[in-house]
N, C-alpha and C positions, 0 to 999 in steps of 0.2 A: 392425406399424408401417406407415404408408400412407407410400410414397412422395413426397416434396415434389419438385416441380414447380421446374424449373434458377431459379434467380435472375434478376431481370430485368439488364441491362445496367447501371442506375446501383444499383441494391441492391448487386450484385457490385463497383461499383466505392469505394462508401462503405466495406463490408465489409474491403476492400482498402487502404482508406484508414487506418481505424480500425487495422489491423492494424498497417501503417506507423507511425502515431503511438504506439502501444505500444512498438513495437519500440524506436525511436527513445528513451522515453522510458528504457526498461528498461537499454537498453546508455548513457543518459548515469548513467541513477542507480546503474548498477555503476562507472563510472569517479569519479563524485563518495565514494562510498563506500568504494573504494580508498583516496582520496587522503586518509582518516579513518583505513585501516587497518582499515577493516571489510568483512564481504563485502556483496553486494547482498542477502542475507537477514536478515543483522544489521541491516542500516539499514531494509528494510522494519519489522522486528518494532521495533528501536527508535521511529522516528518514531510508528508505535499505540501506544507506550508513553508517549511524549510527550502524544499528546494526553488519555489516561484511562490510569492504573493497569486492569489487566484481567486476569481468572484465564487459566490457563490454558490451558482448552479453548476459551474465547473469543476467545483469540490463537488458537488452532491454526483455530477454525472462521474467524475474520476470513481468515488469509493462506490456507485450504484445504490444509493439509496436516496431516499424522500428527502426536500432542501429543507422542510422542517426538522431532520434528525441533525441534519447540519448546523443549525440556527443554533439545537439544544447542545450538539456540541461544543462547537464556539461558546457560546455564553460560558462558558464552565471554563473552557480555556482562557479566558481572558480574564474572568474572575482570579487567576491565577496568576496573570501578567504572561501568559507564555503566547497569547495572540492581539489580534486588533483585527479592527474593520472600519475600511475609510471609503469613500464615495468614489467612484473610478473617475480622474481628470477626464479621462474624455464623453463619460456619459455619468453623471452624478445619481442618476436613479439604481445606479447597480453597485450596489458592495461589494470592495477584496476584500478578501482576509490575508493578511499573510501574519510571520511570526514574528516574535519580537525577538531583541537582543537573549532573553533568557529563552526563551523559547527556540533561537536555534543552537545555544548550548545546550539546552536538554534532547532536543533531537540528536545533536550529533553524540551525546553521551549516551543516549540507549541507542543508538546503532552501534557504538563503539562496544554496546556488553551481548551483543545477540553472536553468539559464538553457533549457534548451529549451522549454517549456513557457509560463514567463512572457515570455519575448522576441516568439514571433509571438502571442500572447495580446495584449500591449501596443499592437498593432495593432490590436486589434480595439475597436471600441465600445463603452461598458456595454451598451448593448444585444444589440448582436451578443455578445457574453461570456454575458449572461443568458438570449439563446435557447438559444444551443450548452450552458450548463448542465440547461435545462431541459429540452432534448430527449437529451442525456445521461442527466439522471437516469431520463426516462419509459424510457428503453432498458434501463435497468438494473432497473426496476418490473414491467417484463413479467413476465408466468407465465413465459416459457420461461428467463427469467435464473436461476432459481430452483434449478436446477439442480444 
């Protein structure tokens, strides 16, 4: 592997920045998730479930981790009525999960209390909104995200 060359001074500083705004996001959406009663892994996998029913290894490969951390999730969530899991019509050997009726009120109720995000967002321009997406997404499109 060829060694890269230090980062330049505003590369490191975006890097740094980026990392900031994760952080931030990660520790509001574990205290919004609390205040549900769930942990910050349960509302991550709920909210994917919110948006599509999804087998399992598609959850595990969406959040990046092992399809048993998944399993333990679910069971916990469904213990709770906020999921389910049913045999895919076209191949019965594979399980969705997706959410249930309470389950996608409660995702869209802790999306609706995570204000870091949409607050300095609200500042910004559609414009400015639509480039910072766009240059998001191209960050994310890279070979090296791929990862």
């Amino acid at each position: 592997m060829a060694a890269h060359p230090p980062p330049d001074p505003l590369t490191r500083e975006v890097v740094d920045l980026i990392g900031a705004v994760v952080a931030r996001y990660h520790a509001e959406y574990d205290e919004a998730a609390a205040r549900f009663g769930l942990t910050g892994a349960q509302a991550r996998v709920l909210a994917v479930l919110a948006r599509d029913p999804t087998p399992m290894r598609g959850l595990a490969h969406q959040l990046r981790c092992e399809p048993s951390n998944v399993t333990g999730i679910l069971d916990r969530l469904e213990a709770r009525g906020l999921a389910e899991r049913r045999p895919d019509p076209s191949d019965r050997r594979v399980k969705v999960a997706s959410a249930t009726e309470l389950g996608l009120r409660t995702a869209a109720r802790l999306r609706g209390s995570l204000d870091f995000a949409r607050e300095p967002l609200a500042g910004l321009s559609v414009a400015q909104r639509s480039a910072l997406r766009d240059l998001l997404r191209r960050m994310l499109e890279s070979p090296s995200s791929e990862r």
